[in-house]
Every structure is written in structure tokens, then in C-alpha cells.
MARGUZA-417156 format. One record per residue (C-alpha): residue in one letter; residue number from 1; x, y, z. Coordinates in pm, whole numbers, plus 50000, padded with zeros to 5 digits. Example, Ala and Ser with C-alpha at 12.3 -4.5 7.8 and 13.67 -1.06 7.14 Angstrom:
! MARGUZA-417156
SITE  A  1  51230  49550  50780
SITE  S  2  51367  49894  50714
! end
This chain:
! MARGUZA-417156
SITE  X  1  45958  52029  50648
SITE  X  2  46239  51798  50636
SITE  X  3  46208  51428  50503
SITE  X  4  46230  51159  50761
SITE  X  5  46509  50888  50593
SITE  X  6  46568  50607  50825
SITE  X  7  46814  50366  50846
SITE  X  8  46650  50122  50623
SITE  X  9  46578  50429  50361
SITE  X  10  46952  50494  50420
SITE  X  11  47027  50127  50294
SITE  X  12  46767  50127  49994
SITE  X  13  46940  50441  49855
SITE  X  14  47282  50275  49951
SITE  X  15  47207  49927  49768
SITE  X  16  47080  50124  49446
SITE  X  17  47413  50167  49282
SITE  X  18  47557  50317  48966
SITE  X  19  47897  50150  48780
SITE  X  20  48107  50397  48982
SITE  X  21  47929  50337  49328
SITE  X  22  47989  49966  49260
SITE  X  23  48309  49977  49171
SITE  X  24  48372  50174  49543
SITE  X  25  48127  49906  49716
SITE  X  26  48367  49626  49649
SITE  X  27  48716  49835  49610
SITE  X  28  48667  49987  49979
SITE  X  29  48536  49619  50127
SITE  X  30  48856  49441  49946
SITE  X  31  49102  49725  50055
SITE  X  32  48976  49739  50383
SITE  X  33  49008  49366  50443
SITE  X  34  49412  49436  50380
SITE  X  35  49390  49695  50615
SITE  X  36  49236  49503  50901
SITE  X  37  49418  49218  50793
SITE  X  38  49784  49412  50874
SITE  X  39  49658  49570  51190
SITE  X  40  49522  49296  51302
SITE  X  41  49876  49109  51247
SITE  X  42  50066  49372  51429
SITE  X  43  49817  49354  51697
SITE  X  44  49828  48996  51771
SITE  X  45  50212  49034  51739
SITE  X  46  50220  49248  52022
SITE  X  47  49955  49053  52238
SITE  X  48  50189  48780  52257
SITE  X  49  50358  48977  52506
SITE  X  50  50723  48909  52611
SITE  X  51  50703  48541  52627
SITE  X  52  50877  48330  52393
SITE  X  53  50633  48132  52158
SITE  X  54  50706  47843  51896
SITE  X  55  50725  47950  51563
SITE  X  56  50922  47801  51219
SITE  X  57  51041  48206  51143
SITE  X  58  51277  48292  51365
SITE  X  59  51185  48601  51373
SITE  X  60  50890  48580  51547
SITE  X  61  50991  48329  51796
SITE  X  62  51195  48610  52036
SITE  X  63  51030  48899  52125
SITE  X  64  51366  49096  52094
SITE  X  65  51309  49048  51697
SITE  X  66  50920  49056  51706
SITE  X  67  50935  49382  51767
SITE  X  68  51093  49452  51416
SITE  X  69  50862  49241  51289
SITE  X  70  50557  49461  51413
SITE  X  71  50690  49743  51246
SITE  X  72  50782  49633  50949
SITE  X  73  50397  49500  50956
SITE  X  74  50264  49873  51045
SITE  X  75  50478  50012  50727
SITE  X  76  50366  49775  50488
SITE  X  77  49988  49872  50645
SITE  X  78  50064  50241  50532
SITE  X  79  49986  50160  50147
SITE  X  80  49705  49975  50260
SITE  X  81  49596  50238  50467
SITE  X  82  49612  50459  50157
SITE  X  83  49468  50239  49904
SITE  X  84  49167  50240  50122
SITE  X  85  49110  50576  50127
SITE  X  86  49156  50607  49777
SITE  X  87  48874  50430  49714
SITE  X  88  48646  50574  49956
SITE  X  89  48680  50882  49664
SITE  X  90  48601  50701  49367
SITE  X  91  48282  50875  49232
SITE  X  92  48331  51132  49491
SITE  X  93  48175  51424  49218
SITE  X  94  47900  51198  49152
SITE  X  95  47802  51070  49522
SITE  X  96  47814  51486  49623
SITE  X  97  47592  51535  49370
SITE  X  98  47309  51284  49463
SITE  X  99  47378  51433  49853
SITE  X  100  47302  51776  49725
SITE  X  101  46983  51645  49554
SITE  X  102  46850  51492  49869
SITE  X  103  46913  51800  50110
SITE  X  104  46707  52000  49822
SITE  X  105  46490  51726  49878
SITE  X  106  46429  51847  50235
SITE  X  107  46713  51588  50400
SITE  X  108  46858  51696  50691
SITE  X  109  47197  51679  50820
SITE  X  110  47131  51379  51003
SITE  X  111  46929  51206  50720
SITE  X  112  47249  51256  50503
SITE  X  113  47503  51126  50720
SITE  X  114  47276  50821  50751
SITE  X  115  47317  50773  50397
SITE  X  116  47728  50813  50341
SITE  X  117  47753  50605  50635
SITE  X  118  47550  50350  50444
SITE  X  119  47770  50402  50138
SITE  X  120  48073  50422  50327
SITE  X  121  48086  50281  50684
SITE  X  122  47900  49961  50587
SITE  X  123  48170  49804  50294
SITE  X  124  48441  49907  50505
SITE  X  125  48344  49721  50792
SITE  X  126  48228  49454  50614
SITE  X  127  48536  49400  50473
SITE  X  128  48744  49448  50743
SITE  X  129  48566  49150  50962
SITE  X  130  48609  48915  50656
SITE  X  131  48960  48994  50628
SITE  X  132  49028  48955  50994
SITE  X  133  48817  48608  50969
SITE  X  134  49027  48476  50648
SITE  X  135  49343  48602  50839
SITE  X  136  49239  48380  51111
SITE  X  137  49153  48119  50892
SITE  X  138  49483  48103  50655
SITE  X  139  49697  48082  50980
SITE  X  140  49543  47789  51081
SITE  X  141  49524  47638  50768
SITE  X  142  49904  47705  50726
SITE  X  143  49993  47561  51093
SITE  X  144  49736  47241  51017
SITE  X  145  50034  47013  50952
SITE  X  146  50290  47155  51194
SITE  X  147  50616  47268  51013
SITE  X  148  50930  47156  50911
SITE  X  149  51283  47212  51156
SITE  X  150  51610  47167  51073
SITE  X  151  51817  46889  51145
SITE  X  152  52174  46957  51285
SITE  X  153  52481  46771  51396
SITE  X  154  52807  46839  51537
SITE  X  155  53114  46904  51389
SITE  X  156  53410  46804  51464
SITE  X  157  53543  47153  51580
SITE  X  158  53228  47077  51801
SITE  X  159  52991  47319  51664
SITE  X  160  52664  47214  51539
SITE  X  161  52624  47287  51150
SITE  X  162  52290  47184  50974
SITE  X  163  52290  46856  50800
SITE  X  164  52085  46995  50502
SITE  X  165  51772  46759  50608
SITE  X  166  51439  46861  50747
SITE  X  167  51180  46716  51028
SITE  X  168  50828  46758  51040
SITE  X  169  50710  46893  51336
SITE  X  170  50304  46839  51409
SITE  X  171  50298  47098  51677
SITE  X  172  50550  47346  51554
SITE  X  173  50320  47641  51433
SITE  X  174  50455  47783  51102
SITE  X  175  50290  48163  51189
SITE  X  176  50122  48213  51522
SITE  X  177  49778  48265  51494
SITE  X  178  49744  48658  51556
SITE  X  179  49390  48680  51589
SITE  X  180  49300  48426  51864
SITE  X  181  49652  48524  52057
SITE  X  182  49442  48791  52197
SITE  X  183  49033  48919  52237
SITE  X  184  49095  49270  52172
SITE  X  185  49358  49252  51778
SITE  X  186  49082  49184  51552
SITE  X  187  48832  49409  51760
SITE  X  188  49125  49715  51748
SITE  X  189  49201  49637  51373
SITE  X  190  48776  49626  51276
SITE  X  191  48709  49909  51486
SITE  X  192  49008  50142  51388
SITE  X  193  48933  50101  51022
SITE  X  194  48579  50115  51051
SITE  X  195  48625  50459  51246
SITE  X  196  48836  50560  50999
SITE  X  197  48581  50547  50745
SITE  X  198  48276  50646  50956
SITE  X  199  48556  50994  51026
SITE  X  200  48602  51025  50647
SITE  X  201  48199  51000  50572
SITE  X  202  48108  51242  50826
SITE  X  203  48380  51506  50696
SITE  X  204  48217  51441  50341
SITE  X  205  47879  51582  50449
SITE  X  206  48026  51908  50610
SITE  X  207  48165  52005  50259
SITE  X  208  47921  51927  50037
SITE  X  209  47879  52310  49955
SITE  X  210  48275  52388  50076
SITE  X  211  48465  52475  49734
SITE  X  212  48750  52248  49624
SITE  X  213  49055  52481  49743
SITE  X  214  49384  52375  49614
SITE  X  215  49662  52401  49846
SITE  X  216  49994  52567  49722
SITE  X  217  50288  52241  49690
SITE  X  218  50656  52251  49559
SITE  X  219  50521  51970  49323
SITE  X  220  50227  52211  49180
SITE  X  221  50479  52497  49165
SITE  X  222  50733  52330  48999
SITE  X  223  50492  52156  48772
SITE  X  224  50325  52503  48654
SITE  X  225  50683  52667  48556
SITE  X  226  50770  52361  48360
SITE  X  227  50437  52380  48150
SITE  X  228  50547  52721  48005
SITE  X  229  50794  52566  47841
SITE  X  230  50701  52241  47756
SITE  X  231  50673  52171  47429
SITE  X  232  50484  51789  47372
SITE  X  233  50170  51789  47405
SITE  X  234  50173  51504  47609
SITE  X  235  50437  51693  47869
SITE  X  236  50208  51991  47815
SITE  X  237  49932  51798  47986
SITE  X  238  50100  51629  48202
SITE  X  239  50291  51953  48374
SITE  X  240  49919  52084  48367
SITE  X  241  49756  51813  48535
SITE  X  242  50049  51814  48790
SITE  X  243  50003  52195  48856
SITE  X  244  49612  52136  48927
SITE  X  245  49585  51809  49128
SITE  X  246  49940  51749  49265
SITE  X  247  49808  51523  49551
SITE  X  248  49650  51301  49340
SITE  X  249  50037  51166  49243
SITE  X  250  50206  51275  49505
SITE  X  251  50134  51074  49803
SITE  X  252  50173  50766  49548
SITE  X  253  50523  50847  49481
SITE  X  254  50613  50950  49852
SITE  X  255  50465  50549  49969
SITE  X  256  50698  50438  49674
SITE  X  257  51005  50629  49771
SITE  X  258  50987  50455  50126
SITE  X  259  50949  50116  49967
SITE  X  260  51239  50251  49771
SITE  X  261  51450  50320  50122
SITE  X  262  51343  50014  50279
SITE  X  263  51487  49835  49946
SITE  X  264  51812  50037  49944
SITE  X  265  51921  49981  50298
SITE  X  266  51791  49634  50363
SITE  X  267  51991  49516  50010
SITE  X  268  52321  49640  50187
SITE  X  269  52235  49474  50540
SITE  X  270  52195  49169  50338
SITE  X  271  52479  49172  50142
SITE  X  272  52716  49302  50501
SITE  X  273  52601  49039  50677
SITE  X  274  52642  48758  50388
SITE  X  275  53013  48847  50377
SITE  X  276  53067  48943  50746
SITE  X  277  52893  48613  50859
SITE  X  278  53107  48388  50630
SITE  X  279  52975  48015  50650
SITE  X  280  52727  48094  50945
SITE  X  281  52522  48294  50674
SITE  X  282  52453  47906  50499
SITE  X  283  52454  47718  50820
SITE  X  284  52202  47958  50972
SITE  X  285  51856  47994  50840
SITE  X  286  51782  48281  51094
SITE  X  287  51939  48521  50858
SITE  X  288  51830  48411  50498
SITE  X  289  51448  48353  50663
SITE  X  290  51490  48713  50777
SITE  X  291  51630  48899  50468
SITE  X  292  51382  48684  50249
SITE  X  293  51067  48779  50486
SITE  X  294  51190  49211  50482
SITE  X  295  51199  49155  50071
SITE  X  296  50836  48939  50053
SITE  X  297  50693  49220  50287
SITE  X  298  50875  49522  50048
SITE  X  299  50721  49403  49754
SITE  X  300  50351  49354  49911
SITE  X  301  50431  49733  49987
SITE  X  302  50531  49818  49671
SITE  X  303  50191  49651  49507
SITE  X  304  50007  49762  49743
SITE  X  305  50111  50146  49657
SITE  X  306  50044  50052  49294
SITE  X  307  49687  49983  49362
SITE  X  308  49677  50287  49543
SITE  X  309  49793  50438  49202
SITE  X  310  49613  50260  48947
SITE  X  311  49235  50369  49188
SITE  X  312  49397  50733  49236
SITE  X  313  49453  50792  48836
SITE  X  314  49136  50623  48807
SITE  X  315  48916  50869  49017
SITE  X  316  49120  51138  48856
SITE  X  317  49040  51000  48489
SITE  X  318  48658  50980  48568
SITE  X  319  48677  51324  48747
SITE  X  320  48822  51498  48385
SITE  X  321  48590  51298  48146
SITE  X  322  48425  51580  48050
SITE  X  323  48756  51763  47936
SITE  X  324  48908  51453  47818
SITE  X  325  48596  51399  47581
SITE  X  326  48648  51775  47515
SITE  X  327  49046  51710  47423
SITE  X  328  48935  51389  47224
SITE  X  329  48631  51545  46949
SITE  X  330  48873  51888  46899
SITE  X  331  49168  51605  46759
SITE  X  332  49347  51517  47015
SITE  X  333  49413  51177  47004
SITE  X  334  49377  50955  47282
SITE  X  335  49730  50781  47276
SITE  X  336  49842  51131  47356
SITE  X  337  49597  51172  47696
SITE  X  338  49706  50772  47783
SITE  X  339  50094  50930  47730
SITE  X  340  49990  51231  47959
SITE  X  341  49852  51020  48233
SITE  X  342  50160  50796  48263
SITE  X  343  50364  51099  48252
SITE  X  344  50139  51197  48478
SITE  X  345  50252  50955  48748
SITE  X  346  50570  50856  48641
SITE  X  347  50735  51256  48688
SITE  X  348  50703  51283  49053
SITE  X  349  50741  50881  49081
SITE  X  350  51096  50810  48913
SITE  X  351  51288  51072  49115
SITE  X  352  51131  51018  49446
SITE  X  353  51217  50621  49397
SITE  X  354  51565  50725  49280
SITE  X  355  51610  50936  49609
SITE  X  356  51495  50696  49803
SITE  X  357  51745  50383  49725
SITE  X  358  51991  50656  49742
SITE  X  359  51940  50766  50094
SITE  X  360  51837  50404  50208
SITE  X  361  52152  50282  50014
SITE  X  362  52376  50565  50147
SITE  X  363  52272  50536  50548
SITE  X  364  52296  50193  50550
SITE  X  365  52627  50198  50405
SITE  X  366  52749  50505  50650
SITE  X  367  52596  50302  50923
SITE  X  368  52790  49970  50888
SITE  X  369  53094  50119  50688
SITE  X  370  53188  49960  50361
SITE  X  371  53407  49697  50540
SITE  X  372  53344  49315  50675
SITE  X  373  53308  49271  51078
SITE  X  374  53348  49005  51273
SITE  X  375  53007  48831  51357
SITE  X  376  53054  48496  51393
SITE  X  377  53342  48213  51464
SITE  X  378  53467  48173  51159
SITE  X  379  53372  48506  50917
SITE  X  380  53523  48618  50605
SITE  X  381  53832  48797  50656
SITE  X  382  53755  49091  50874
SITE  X  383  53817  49429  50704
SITE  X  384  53768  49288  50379
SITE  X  385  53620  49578  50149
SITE  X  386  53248  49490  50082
SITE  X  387  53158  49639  49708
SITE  X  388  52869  49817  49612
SITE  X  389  52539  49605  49508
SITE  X  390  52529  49860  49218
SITE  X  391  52319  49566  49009
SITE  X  392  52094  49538  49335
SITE  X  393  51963  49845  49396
SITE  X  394  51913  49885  48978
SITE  X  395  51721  49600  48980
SITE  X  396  51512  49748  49296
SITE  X  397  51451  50066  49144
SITE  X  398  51391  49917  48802
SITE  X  399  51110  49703  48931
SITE  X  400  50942  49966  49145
SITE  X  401  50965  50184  48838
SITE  X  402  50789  49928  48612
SITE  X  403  50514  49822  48846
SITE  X  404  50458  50177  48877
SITE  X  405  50383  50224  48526
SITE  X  406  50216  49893  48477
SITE  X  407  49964  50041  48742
SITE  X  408  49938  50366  48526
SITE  X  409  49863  50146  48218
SITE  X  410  49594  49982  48391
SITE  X  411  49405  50314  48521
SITE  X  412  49504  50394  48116
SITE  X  413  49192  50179  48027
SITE  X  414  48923  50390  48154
SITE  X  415  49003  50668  47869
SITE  X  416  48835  50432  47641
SITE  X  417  48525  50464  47782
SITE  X  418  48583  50886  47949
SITE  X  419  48654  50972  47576
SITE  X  420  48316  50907  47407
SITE  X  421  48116  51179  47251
SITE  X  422  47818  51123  47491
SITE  X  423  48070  51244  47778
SITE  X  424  48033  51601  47646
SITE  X  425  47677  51589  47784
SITE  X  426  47850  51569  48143
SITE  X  427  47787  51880  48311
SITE  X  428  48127  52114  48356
! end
């Protein structure tokens, strides 16, 4: 006969927690308020509708340009998007486990999906209504005093140049607020994620007996010839770790490379249009406020992707504790498995960034040709050769390359703790 588990059973069992369960309560409620957060702000950009609305970014103000604005808003969700599934899988092993316990138990189908919805559904919704709400919040907050406008006067060529000065304006909204533009942005951006994750849990207790099949990549291939001949251990491990969960880096790198294109291409629009727009580029905030706005929302991107990386290595360090503890009593010491797992992530990361400020770099560059245009009264001299923002794009791919393994570092930590001689106890 099979055990009747409610929804407040479902609950009880959901509140009970262990360290790993806890640390996917509050990573999937603070991801998903991103998440809703992003939609949310794309949403509400598109419920303003065609109309013109008051804004301090120029961007915003014309719908012409909101429309960039909405997707640039929808890529920078992507990470976010992934970061919250990656922590819907922290203490995956562990949580199918307990699920297999309670359907020996005598828990039906039903019974379980009442608990992973527990587990699951509940932090992600909860998180994405508090991150809609502080959304809501901060914009008012921000657009409490009004904002500041330029001040401009006329030349005496009888164009009007800034004077340098700025006005406060009390009704002249900084940001408009996204989630009272409309009823139905915050309702799409809680509902979507929240389906998301109700989508994810019931696809969990389908496979609870399904085995783990690993699905052939060019990363896992390549990774398994290189191990033959790799001679550190570290590389060794690495190459091996690659050939058996290539995934687990993969899709890390891949939301990295496109922070890497969007970096590549957007540092030669800037640097076109600096030179091509002559004075205009210092008399006109449109531009700088525009350029400065695509780099603020690449690097939320790009540390949003490391989060994705730092929970990703982190499921994958708690999933091989057993083997790492293994590694760790036979001699092995534990500098080499921290070396592994930045190798680990840094292999598939540092050419896929690389590639990607090349080909950003290299359209952009085919698409405006290396020379200065004429776009505005009085621009550089037109057909001046633009050079290369060699320094740029080194910089760019420098960064990404360091947050990336500053995120590795971090997930580094749990090997302290996946090392210890009472891990060998944890069933293979």
C-alpha cells in the first residue's frame, strides 16, 4: 500500500535539510531572484510600448534604441538563466538518493513529485517574487530625487554644445520603473522561472532509476586523446575529468565566449565612433552613456557566468568526493587535485574566450571597415585609418580569463573538506 504524503508532509521533509540541501535552498532563491529580476526588466521594457517616455539614459528614452536595450537585457539573463539551474543540481546524488528511499518506502509517483516540488519549486519562486519586489523597489528608490540633465548653450556657429554643468530634475526618472509599467512583467518573469523549475523537478522524478548516459562531445573526445599522452598529473586529471563530464565546463566557457564577442565588437564600435564622431563624441552624452551601459551590462554577464562556474565545479567536487578522498590517502596531494580542477575549467575556457574577441573583434571591424566616417558636423578627418585596440581587447580577455579562474579558486575550497578520510565511507 502506498504512503499518503501530503503537502504539508512534502514541506516537513523539504524544511529538514542537510549542508548540501541548504546550500541549494538559498543558492536557487538568490539566483532565481537575478533571473526574475532580468526578465522582468526586459518585460517592462517592452510594455512601455512605442511611446516615448522620460528617462536620464538615452537609451531608453526612444523606443528605436529600447529595443537594443531589451536584448542586451535577455543576453545578460542567459548566465542567470544558467546559474540557476546550476544550482537546482547541487546535491543532486544525494537528493536522488533520499527519493529512492521514500518510493521503497511505499511513495508514489505523485507523493514524490510533491516533495522535489517542495525542494525545488518553492525557493525558486520565492526568490523570484523578492527579486521582482526589490527590482521594483531600487527603481524607485533611484528615481526618488529626479535626475540630473545637462545644461547646453549655443555656439556661435549656432549649434548647441553642453556647458559642462548639470540641473536637477525632480520629475525626470533616472530608470523607468519596469515593474509597475505594466500588470503582466513581473507576473511573466515569476511565472516563467517558477515553471522552469517546477519542469526541471518533475523531469528529476522520471529518472530517478534512468542511468547517467554520457553523450559523445568534440570536448570529451578531444579531452580523452590528450590524456594518453599527458604527462602531469595534474593535466592527467584534468584531460580525464574533461573526457567524463565535459558539460560540466563546457556550457561555462560557451556563456564566456559570448561575453567575450560582445566585448570584442562593442570595444571597436566604441573606439569607430569616438574617432568618426570627432567633438560630438564629448559634447554628446548619448554615446559615452551608451558604450558605458553595453560594458556595465558585459561585465554583470561575465560574473554572472563565473557564479555559474564556481556552483558547477562545486557540484562536480562534491559529486567525486569519494575518489578525491581515494586520490588524497593513496599520496596524492591535494594542491595537485586544486591544480586539476582549475585546469579543469580553464582548458575549454581560455580558447573559447580567445575565439570569441576574435570573431567579435574581426566582424565588427569587417562591418564598419578600419576607416573613420562621417557622422556628425564636424568629425575627424574622414578616411582617417582607425588602429587596432590591440591593448583593449587584451585587457578584455585578460579579465574574463582571471575572473574565470578566481571562480575556479573559489569552488577550489570545497577539496578541503571532500578530501578527509571519513569521505572513503561514502558509498561508490
Amino acid at each position: 500500500m502506498k504512503t499518503k504524503l501530503g503537502w504539508a508532509d512534502a514541506l516537513w521533509l523539504a524544511r529538514h535539510r542537510t549542508p548540501n540541501d541548504r546550500l541549494r535552498f538559498w543558492g536557487s532563491a538568490l539566483s532565481s531572484a537575478v533571473t526574475a529580476a532580468l526578465v522582468c526588466t526586459a518585460a517592462g521594457l517592452v510594455a512601455l510600448g512605442p511611446a516615448t517616455v522620460e528617462s536620464a539614459i538615452g537609451v531608453v528614452t526612444e523606443p528605436g534604441t529600447r529595443v537594443g536595450v531589451v536584448i542586451a537585457v535577455l543576453l545578460v539573463a542567459l548566465p542567470a538563466l544558467h546559474l540557476t539551474g546550476q544550482t537546482w543540481k547541487l546535491g543532486s546524488v544525494e537528493r536522488r538518493q533520499r527519493l529512492r528511499q521514500l518510493r521503497d518506502a511505499g511513495a508514489g509517483q505523485r507523493e514524490l513529485r510533491r516533495v522535489v516540488f517542495a525542494d525545488t519549486v518553492v525557493p525558486v519562486a520565492v526568490g523570484a517574487v523578492l527579486g521582482v519586489v526589490l527590482l521594483g523597489v531600487g527603481i524607485a528608490l533611484l528615481n526618488l530625487r529626479g535626475s540630473f540633465r545637462p545644461m547646453y548653450r549655443e555656439s556661435a556657429e549656432g549649434v548647441m554644445v553642453p556647458t559642462g554643468q548639470y540641473t536637477l530634475v525632480p520629475d525626470l526618472a533616472v530608470f523607468p520603473n519596469v515593474v509597475v509599467a505594466s500588470w503582466w512583467p513581473s507576473l511573466l518573469a515569476v511565472g516563467a522561472v517558477s515553471a522552469l523549475a517546477a519542469q526541471s523537478a518533475a523531469r528529476s522524478t522520471r529518472r530517478l532509476d534512468r542511468p547517467q548516459r554520457r553523450r559523445p562531445s568534440l570536448l570529451g573526445f578531444a579531452a580523452a586523446r590528450a590524456a594518453r599522452t599527458a604527462n602531469p598529473p595534474a593535466f592527467l586529471l584534468a584531460w580525464r575529468r574533461l573526457a567524463e563530464e565535459p558539460r560540466t565546463t563546457a556550457r561555462p566557457a560557451i556563456l564566456l565566449g559570448l561575453a567575450a564577442l560582445v566585448a570584442g565588437s562593442s570595444t571597436w564600435f566604441r573606439r569607430q565612433f569616438r574617432v568618426s564622431l570627432g567633438e560630438q563624441w564629448t559634447q554628446d552624452t548619448f554615446f559615452t552613456q551608451s558604450f558605458t551601459l553595453v560594458t556595465l551590462a558585459t561585465w554583470v554577464g561575465i560574473g554572472l557566468c563565473a557564479l555559474g562556474l564556481v556552483v558547477a565545479l562545486a557540484d562536480a567536487v562534491l559529486r567525486r568526493r569519494r575518489a578525491d578522498a581515494v586520490a588524497a590517502a593513496s599520496g596524492v596531494p591535494v594542491s595537485v587535485l586544486r591544480r586539476a580542477l582549475l585546469l579543469q575549467a580553464m582548458l575549454p575556457a581560455v580558447p573559447t574566450v580567445l575565439a570569441g574577441l576574435y570573431v567579435g573583434g574581426g566582424l565588427a571591424v569587417r562591418f564598419t571597415g578600419q576607416y573613420a566616417e562621417s557622422r556628425s558636423a564636424n568629425p575627424a578627418q574622414v578616411g582617417e585609418l582607425i588602429p587596432l585596440p590591440w591593448a583593449e581587447w587584451a585587457a578584455w580577455g585578460l579579465g574574463i580569463i582571471v575572473v574565470a579562474a578566481l571562480a575556479t579558486l573559489i569552488a577550489s575550497t570545497n577539496l578541503r573538506r571532500t578530501t578527509r578520510v571519513d569521505q572513503l565511507r561514502i558509498p561508490a
